[in-house]
DRENGU-25931 format. One record per residue (C-alpha): residue in one letter; chain; x, y, z. Coordinates in Angstrom, 1 decimal. Example, Ala and Ser with C-alpha at 12.3 -4.5 7.8 and 13.67 -1.06 7.14 Angstrom:
// DRENGU-25931
rest a	kette A	px 12.3	py -4.5	pz 7.8 .
rest s	kette A	px 13.7	py -1.1	pz 7.1 .
//
This chain:
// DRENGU-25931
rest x	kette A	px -54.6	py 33.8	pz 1.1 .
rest x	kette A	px -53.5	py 37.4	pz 1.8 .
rest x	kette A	px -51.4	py 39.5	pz -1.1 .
rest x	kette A	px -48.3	py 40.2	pz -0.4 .
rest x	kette A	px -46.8	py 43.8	pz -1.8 .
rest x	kette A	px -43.1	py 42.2	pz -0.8 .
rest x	kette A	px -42.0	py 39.0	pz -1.6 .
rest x	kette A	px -38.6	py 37.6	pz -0.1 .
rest x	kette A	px -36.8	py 34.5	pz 1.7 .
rest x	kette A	px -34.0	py 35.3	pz 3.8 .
rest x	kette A	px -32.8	py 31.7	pz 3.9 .
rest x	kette A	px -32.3	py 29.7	pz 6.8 .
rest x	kette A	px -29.3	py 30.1	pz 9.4 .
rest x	kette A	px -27.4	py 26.4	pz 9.0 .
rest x	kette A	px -27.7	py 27.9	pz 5.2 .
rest x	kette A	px -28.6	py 24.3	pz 4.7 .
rest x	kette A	px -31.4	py 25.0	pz 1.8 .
rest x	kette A	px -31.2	py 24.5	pz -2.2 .
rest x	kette A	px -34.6	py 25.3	pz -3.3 .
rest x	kette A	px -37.8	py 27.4	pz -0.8 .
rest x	kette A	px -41.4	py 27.2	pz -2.3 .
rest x	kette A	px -42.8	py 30.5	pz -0.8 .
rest x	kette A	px -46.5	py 30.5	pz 0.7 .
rest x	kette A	px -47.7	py 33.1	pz -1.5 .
rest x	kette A	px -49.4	py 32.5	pz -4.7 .
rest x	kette A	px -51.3	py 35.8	pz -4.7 .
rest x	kette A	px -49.7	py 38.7	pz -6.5 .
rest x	kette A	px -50.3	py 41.8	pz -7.9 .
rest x	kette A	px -48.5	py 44.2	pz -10.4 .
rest x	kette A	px -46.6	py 46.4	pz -8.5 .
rest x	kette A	px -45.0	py 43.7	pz -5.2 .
rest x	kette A	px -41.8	py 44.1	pz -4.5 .
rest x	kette A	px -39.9	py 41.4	pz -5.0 .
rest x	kette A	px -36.6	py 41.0	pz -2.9 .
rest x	kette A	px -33.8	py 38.3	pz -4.1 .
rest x	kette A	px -30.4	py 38.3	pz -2.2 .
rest x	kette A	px -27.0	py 37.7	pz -3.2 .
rest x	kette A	px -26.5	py 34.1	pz -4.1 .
rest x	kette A	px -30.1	py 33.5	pz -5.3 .
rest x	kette A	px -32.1	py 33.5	pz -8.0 .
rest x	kette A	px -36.3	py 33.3	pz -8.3 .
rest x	kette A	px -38.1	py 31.5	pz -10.3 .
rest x	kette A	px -42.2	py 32.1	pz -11.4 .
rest x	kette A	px -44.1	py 28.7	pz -12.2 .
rest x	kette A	px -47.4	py 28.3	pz -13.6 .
rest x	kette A	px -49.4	py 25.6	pz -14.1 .
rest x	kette A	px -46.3	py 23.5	pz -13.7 .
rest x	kette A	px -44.6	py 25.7	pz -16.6 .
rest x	kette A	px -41.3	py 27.5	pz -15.7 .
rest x	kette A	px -41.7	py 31.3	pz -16.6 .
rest x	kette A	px -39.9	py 34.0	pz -15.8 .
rest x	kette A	px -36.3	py 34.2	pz -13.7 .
rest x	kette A	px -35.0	py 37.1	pz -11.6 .
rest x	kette A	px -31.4	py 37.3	pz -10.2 .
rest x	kette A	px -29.9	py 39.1	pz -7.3 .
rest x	kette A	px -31.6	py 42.9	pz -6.8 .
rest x	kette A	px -34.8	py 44.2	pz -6.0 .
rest x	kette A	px -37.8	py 44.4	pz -8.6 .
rest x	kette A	px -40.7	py 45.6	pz -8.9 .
rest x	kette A	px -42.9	py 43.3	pz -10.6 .
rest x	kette A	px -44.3	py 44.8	pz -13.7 .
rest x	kette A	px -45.9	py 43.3	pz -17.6 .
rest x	kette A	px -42.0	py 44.2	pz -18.6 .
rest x	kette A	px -40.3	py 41.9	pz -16.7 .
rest x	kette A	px -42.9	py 39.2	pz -16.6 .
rest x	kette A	px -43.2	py 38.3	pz -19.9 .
rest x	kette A	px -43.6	py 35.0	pz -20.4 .
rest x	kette A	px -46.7	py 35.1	pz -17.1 .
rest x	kette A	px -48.2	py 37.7	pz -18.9 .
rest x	kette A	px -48.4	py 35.9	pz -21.7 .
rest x	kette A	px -49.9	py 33.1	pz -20.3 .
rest x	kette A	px -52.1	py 35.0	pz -17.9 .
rest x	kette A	px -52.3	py 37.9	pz -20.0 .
rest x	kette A	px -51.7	py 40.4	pz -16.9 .
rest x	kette A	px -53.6	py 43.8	pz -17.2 .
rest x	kette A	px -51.5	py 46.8	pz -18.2 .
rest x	kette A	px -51.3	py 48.9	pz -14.5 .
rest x	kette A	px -54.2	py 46.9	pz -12.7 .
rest x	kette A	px -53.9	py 45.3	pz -9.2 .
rest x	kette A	px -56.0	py 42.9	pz -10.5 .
rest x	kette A	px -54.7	py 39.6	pz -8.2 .
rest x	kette A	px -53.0	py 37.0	pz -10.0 .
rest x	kette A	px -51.3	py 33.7	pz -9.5 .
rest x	kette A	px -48.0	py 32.2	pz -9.3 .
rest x	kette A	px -45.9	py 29.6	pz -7.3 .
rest x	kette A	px -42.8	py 31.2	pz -6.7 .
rest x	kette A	px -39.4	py 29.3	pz -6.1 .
rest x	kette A	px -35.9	py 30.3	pz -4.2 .
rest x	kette A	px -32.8	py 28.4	pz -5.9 .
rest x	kette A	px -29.6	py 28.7	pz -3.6 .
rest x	kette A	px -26.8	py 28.8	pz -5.8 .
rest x	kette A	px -24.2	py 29.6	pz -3.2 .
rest x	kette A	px -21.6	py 26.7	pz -2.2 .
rest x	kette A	px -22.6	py 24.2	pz -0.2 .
rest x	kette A	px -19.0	py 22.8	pz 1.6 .
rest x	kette A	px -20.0	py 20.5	pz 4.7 .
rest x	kette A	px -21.3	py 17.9	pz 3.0 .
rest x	kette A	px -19.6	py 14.4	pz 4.4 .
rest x	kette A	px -19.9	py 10.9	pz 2.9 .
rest x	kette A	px -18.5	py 8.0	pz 4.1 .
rest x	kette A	px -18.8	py 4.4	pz 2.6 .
rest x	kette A	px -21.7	py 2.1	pz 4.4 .
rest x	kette A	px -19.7	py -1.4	pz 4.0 .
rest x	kette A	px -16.0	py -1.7	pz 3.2 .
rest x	kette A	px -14.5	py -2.4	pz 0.0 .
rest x	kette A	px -12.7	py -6.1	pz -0.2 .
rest x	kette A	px -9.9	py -6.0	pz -2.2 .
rest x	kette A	px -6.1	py -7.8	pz -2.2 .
rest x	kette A	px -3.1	py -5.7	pz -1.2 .
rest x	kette A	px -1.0	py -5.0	pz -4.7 .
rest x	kette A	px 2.1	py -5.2	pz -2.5 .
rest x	kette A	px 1.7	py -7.8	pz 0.1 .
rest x	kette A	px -1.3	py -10.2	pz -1.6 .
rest x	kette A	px -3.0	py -10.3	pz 1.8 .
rest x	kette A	px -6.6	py -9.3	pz 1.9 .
rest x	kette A	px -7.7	py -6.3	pz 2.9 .
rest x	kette A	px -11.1	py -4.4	pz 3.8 .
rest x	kette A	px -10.8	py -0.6	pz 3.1 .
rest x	kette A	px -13.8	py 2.1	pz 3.7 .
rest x	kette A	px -13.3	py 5.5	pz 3.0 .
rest x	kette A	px -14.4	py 8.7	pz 4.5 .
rest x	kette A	px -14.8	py 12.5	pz 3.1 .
rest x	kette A	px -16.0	py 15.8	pz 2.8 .
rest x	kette A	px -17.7	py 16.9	pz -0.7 .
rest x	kette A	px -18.6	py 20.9	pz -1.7 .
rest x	kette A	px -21.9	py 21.6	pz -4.2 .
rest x	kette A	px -22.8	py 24.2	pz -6.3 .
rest x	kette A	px -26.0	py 24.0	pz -8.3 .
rest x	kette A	px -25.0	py 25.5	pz -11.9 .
rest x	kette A	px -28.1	py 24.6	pz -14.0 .
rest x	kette A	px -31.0	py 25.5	pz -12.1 .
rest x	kette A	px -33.4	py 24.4	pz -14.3 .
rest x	kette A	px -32.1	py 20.9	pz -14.9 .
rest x	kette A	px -32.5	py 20.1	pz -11.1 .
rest x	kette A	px -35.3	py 22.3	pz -10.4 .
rest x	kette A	px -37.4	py 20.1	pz -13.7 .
rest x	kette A	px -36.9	py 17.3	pz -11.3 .
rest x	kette A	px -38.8	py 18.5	pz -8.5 .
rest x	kette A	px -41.0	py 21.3	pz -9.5 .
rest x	kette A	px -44.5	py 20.2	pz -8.7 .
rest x	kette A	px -43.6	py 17.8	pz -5.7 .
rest x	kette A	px -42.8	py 20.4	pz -3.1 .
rest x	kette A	px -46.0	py 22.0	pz -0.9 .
rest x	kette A	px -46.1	py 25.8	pz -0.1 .
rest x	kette A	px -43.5	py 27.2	pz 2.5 .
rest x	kette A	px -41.7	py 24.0	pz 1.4 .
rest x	kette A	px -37.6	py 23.5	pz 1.8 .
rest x	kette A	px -35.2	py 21.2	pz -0.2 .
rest x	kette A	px -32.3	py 20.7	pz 1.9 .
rest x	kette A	px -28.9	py 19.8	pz 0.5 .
rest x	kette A	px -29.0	py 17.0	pz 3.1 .
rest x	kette A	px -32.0	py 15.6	pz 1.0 .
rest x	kette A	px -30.3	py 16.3	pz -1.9 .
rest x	kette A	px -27.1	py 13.9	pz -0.4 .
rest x	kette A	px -29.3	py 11.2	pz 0.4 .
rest x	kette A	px -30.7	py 11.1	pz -3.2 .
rest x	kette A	px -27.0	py 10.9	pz -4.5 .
rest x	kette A	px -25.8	py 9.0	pz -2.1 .
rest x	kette A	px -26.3	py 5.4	pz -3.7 .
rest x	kette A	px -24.6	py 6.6	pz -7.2 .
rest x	kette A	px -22.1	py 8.5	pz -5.4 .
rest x	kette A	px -20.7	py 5.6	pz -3.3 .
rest x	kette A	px -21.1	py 3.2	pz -5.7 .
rest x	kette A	px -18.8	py 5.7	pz -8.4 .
rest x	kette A	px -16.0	py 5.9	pz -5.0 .
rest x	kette A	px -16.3	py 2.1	pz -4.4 .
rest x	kette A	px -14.9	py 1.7	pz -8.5 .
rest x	kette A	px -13.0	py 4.4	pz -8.9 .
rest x	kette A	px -11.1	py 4.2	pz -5.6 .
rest x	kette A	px -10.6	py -0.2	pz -6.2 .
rest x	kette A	px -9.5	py 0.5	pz -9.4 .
rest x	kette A	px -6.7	py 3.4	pz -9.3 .
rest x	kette A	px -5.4	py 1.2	pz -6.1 .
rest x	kette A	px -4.9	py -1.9	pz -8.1 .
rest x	kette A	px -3.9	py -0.1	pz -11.4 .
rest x	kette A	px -0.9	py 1.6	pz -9.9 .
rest x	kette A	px -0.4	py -1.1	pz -7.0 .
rest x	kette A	px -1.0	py 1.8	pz -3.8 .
rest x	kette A	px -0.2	py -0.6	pz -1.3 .
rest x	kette A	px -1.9	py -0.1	pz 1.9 .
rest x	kette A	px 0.7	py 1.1	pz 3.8 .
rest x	kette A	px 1.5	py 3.7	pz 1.1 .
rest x	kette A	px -2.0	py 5.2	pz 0.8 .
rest x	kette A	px -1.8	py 8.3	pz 3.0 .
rest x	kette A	px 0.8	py 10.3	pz 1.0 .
rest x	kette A	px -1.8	py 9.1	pz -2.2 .
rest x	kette A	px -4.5	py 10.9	pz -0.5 .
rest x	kette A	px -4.7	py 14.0	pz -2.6 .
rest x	kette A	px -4.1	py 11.8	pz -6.0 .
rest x	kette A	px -6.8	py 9.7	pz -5.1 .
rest x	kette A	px -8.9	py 12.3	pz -4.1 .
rest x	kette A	px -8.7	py 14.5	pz -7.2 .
rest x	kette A	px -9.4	py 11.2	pz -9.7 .
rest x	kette A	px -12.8	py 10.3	pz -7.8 .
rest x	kette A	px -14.0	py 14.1	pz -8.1 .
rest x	kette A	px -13.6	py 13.6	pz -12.0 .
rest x	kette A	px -16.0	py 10.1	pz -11.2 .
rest x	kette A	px -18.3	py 11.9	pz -9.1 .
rest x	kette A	px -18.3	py 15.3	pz -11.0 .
rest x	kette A	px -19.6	py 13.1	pz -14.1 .
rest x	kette A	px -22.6	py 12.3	pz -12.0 .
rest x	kette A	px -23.5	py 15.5	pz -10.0 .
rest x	kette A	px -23.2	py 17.3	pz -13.3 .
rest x	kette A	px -26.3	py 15.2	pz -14.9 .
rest x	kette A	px -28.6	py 17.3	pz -12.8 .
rest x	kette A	px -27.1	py 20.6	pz -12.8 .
rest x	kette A	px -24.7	py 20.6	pz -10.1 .
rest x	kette A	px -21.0	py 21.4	pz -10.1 .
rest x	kette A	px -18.7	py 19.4	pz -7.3 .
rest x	kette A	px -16.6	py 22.3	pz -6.5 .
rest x	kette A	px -14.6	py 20.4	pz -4.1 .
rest x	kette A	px -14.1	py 16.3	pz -3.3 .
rest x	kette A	px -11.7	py 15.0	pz -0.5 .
rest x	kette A	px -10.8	py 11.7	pz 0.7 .
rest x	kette A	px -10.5	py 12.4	pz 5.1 .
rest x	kette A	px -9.2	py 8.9	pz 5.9 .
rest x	kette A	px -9.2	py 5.4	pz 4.6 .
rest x	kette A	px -9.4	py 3.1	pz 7.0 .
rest x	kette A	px -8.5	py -0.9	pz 7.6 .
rest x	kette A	px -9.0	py -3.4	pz 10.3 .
rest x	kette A	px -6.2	py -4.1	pz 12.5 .
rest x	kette A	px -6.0	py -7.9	pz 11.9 .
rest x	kette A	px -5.3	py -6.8	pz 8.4 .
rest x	kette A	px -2.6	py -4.6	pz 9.1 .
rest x	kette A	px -1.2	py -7.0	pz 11.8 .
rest x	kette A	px -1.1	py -9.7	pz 8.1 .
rest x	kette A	px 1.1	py -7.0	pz 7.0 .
rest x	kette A	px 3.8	py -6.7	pz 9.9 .
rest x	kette A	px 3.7	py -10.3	pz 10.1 .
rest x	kette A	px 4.9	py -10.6	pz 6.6 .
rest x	kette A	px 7.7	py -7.0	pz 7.3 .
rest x	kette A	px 8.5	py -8.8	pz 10.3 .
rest x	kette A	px 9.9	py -12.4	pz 8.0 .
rest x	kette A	px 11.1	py -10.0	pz 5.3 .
rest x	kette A	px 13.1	py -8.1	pz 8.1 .
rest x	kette A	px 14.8	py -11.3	pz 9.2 .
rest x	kette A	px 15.4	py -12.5	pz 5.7 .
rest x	kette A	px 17.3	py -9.5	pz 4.9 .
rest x	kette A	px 19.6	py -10.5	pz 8.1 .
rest x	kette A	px 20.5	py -13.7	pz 6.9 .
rest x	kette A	px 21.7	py -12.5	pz 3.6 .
rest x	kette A	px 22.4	py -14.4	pz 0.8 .
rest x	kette A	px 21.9	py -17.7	pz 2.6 .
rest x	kette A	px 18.1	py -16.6	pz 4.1 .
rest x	kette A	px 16.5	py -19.5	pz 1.6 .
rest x	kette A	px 18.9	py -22.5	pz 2.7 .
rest x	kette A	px 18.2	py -21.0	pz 6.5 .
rest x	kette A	px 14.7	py -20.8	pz 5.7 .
rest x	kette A	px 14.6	py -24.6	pz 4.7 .
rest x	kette A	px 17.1	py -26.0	pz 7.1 .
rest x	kette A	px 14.4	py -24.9	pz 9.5 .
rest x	kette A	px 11.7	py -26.0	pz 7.7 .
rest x	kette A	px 12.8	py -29.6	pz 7.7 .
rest x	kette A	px 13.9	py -29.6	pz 11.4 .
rest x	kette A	px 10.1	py -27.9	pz 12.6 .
rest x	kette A	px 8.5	py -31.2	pz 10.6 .
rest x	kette A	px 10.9	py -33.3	pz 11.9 .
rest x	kette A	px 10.7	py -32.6	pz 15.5 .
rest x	kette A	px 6.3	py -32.4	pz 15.0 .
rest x	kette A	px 7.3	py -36.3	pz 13.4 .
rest x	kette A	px 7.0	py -39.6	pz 15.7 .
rest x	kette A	px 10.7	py -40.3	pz 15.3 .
rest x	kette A	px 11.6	py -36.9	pz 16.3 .
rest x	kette A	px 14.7	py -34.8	pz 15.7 .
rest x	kette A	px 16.7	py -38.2	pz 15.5 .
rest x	kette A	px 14.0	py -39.0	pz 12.3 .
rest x	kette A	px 16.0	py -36.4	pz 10.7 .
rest x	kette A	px 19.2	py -38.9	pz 10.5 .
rest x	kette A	px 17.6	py -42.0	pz 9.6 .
rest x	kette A	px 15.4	py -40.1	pz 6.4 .
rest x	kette A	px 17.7	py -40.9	pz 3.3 .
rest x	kette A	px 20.6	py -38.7	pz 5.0 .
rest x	kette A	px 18.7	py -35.4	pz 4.3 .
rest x	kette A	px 18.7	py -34.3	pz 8.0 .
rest x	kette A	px 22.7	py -34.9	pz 7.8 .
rest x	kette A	px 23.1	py -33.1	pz 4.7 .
rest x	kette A	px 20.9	py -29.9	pz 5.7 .
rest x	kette A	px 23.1	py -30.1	pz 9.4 .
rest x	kette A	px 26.4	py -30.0	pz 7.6 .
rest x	kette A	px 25.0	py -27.4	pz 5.3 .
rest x	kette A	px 23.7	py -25.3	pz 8.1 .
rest x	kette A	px 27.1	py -25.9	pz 9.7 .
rest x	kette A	px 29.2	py -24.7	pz 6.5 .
rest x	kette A	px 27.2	py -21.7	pz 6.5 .
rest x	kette A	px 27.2	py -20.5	pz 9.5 .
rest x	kette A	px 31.0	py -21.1	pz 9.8 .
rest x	kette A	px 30.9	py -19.3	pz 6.2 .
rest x	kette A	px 28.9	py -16.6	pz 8.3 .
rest x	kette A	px 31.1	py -16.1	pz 11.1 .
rest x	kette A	px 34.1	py -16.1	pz 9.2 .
rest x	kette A	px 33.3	py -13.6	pz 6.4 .
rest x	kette A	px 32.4	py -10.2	pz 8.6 .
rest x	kette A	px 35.8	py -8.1	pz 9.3 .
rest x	kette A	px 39.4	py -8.8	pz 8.0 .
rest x	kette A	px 41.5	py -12.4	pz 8.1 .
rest x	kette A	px 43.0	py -13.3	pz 11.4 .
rest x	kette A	px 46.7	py -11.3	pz 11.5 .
rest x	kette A	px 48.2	py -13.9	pz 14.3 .
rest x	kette A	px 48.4	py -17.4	pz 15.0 .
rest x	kette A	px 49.8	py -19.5	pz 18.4 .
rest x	kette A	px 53.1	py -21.3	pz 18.6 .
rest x	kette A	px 52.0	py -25.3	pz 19.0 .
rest x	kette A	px 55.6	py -25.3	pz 20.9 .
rest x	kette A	px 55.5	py -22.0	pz 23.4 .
rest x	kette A	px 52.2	py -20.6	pz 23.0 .
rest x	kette A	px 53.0	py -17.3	pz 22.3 .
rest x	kette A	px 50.9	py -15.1	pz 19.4 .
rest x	kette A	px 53.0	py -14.5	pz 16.5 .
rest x	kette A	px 52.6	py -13.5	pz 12.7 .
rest x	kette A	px 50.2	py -15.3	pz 10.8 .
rest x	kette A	px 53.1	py -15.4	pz 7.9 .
rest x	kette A	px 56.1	py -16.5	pz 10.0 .
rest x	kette A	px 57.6	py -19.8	pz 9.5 .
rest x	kette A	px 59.6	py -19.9	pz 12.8 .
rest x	kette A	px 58.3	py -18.7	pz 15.8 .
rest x	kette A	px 60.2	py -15.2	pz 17.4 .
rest x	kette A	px 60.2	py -16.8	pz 20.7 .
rest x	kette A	px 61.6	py -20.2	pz 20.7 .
rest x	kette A	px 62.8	py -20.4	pz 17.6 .
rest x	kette A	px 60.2	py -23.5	pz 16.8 .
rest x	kette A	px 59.6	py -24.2	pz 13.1 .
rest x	kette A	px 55.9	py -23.6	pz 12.3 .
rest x	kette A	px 56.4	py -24.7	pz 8.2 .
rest x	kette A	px 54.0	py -27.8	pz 8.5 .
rest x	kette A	px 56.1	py -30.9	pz 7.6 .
rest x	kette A	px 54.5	py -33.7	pz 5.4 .
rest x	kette A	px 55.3	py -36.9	pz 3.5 .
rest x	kette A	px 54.1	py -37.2	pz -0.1 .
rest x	kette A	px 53.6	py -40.4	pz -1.1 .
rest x	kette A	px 55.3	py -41.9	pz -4.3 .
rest x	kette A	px 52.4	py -44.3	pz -5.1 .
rest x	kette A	px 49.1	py -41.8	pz -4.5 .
rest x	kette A	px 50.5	py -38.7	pz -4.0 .
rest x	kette A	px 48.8	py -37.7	pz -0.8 .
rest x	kette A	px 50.7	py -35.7	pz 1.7 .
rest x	kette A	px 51.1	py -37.2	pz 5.3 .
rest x	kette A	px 52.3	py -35.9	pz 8.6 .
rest x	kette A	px 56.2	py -36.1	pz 8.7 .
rest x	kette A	px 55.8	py -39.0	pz 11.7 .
rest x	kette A	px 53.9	py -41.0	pz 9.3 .
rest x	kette A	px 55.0	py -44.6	pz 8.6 .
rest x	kette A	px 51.9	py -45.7	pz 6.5 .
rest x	kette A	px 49.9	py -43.9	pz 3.7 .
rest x	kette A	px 46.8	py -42.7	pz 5.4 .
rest x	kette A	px 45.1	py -43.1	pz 1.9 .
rest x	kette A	px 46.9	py -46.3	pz -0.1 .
rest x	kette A	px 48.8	py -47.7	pz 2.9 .
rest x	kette A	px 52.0	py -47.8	pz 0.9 .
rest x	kette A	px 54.9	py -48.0	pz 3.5 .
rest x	kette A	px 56.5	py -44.2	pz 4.0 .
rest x	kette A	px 59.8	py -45.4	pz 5.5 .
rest x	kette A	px 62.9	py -44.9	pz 2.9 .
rest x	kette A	px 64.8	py -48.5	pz 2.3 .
rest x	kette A	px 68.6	py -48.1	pz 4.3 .
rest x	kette A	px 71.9	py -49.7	pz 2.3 .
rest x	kette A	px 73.7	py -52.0	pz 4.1 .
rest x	kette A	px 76.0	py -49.5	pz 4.6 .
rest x	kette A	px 73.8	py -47.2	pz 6.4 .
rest x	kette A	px 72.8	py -44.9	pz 3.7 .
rest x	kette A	px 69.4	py -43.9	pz 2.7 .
rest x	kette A	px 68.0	py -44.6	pz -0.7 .
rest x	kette A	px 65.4	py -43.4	pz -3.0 .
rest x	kette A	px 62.0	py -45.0	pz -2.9 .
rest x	kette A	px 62.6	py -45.6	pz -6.5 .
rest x	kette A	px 66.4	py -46.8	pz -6.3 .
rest x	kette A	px 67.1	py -50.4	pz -7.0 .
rest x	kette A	px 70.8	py -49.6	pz -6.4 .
rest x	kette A	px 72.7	py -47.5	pz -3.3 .
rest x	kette A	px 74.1	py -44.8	pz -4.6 .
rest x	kette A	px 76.9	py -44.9	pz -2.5 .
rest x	kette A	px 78.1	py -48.4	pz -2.4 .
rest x	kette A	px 76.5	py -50.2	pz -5.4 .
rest x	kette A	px 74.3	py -52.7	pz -3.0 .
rest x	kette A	px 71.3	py -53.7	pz -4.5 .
rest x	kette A	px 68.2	py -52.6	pz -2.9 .
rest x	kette A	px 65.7	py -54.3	pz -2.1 .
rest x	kette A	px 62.4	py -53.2	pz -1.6 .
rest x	kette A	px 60.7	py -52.5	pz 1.4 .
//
C-alpha cells in the first residue's frame, strides 16, 4: 500500500454518504490531511477511537496526534511509516429522506364509527450530532474505501421508525377524535407530535431529526364512500326536521311490510300499527305543509265564490252570512249544523216543541210562555 503525503474525501455528488473508510492505512508524520466544511475525521487503531480533526487543513504531527502517539509512540520528526484506519463522518443535513408506511393502519373513524384503513407518507431530514455514538456501532464492520449511506442508515431505522408513526399517529387521531375527513388541516399538528416520537429514537444513536413531515394520508375509496353514505342520510335528516325520526320509522315499517307475504295491505291487518303510522305520517306531513310561510289571509264564499277576508262574517259581494250556524244540544252539549233535526252524538230530538198557539217554547219549558198551555214534550 502506497503512502499518501495528502489524505482527503471529497464526498460523493448525490451527497448521499454518513461515514467514508479511506483506503489508506499508511501514514507518515508530515501528510497533509484535508477535511472540508461539514466533516469531521476520525483516526482508529486497533479498533480504539483516537484522535478527531474538524474542518481545515493539518498537517499531521506528534502535537495533534496525541492519543496515536501514545499508542504507537510515533518518532519525534521521523517519516517512519505508521498505521491508522482513517474515517470521514458527514455531519451535514441530510433532507430527502422519504418513508412511507408498508401496510395500513386499521383503526375506527372517531366521528363516523365506520372502519377505516389509513397509511401515511413523508419526508424526514438527519443530522448526525454524536458522532461517536453512531460511529461505536459500526467501526470495525466497514472494509477500506467503504461508504455508509444514509439510505443504509434509513433501512436500519426503518422498522422502529414506522412502528413509533403507526402509535403515535393511531393514538393522537383517536385521543382528539381527527375524524377522517378533517385530517388535512391536522397535517402540521400531527406532523410535529410524531417528530417528538421519532426524535426519541434517532437521538439513541447520535442523530438529530432536524425536520419530520407527514406528505399525505391516504384511505381507500370504499371507506370514504361509508362516509358519504352516512353525510348523504344525515343530509336528508336535517330536511325533515323535527319529525326526521317518525319519517325514518314510518318508512321503516312500510319497507318490511311490502318485503312481507301479505304485502302493503299486511300493514292494516297487524294490530292497527300500519293505520296508526299512515295517519301519523298523514298529520305530519299536513303539519309540514301547513307550517312554512304565514296563515291563509282569504277564504271563498260557499254562496258566490268570490275570495274575501279570512275575518269577515258576511261576504262583500252577496251579502251571504259566512258566521257558521250550529245547534247545541241541551242534553250532550255538542254543536250541530243549524239544519239538524237529530243529535249527531246522543240522538236527542233538536226541533223546539210549538204551543198550540203557534209559539215556540224552550226545550226546557213545561209551560208556553205566551198562553199558559202546558207543554208537552217532544
Amino acid at each position: 500500500m502506497p503512502i499518501f503525503d495528502r489524505v482527503k474525501f471529497d464526498g460523493l455528488h448525490s451527497r448521499d454518504w454518513l461515514i467514508y473508510k479511506h483506503p489508506t492505512d499508511k501514514l507518515v508524520l508530515g501528510t497533509t490531511l484535508i477535511v472540508h466544511e461539514g466533516q469531521v475525521a476520525i483516526f482508529v487503531k486497533g479498533g480504539q477511537m483516537c484522535d478527531v480533526f474538524n474542518a481545515g487543513t493539518h498537517v499531521l504531527s506528534t502535537n495533534n496526534l496525541p492519543i496515536l502517539h501514545n499508542i504507537v509512540n510515533l518518532a519525534y520528526g521521523g517519516e517512519t511509516p505508521f498505521s491508522a484506519e482513517i474515517y470521514f463522518i458527514n455531519l451535514t443535513v441530510k433532507m430527502d429522506l422519504y418513508w412511507g408506511t408498508t401496510d395500513p393502519i386499521q383503526l375506527i373513524d372517531p366521528k363516523y364509527f365506520v372502519k377505516l384503513r389509513i397509511r401515511a407518507f413523508g419526508q424526514l431530514a438527519l443530522r448526525l450530532d454524536d458522532y461517536l455514538v453512531f460511529f461505536s456501532e459500526v467501526i470495525g464492520s466497514m472494509n477500506k474505501d467503504d461508504i455508509v449511506s444514509f439510505e443504509k442508515v434509513q433501512d436500519y431505522f426503518k422498522g422502529s421508525l414506522i412502528t413509533s408513526v403507526k402509535t403515535e399517529l393511531a393514538n393522537k387521531i383517536i385521543n382528539e377524535k381527527i375524524s377522517a375527513l378533517e385530517i388535512t388541516p391536522e397535517l402540521q399538528n400531527i406532523s410535529n407530535s410524531l417528530k417528538e416520537k421519532v426524535s426519541e429514537e434517532f437521538i439513541k444513536y447520535g442523530f438529530i431529526t432536524a425536520n419530520f413531515h407527514i406528505q399525505s394520508i391516504n384511505f381507500p375509496e370504499e371507506d370514504f364512500e361509508e362516509i358519504n353514505e352516512i353525510l348523504q342520510d344525515k343530509a336528508k335528516f336535517e330536511i325533515m326536521g323535527d319529525n326526521r325520526y317518525v319519517t325514518q320509522r314510518s318508512f321503516d315499517v312500510y319497507e318490511s311490510a311490502a318485503s312481507n307475504e301479505n304485502g302493503v295491505a299486511g300493514i292494516f291487518a297487524t294490530g292497527g300499527v300500519g293505520l296508526s303510522v299512515g295517519q301519523g305520517m298523514t298529520s305530519m306531513m299536513n303539519q309540514q305543509v301547513q307550517q312554512p310561510g304565514h296563515q291563509p289571509t282569504h277564504k271563498i264564499c260557499p254562496s258566490c265564490h268570490g275570495s274575501i277576508s279570512s275575518s269577515s262574517k258576511f261576504c262583500n259581494l252577496c251579502g251571504e252570512n259566512l258566521v257558521r250556524k250550529v245547534i247545541t244540544c241541551h242534553s250532550c252539549h255538542n254543536e250541530n249544523e243549524e239544519s239538524s233535526k237529530f243529535c249527531s252524538t246522543c240522538g236527542t230530538s233538536l226541533l223546539k216543541p210549538v204551543c198550540s198557539c203557534g209559539q215556540e217554547i224552550d226545550v226546557n219549558s213545561k209551560f208556553c210562555n205566551n198562553c199558559g198551555a202546558q207543554v208537552h214534550p217532544i
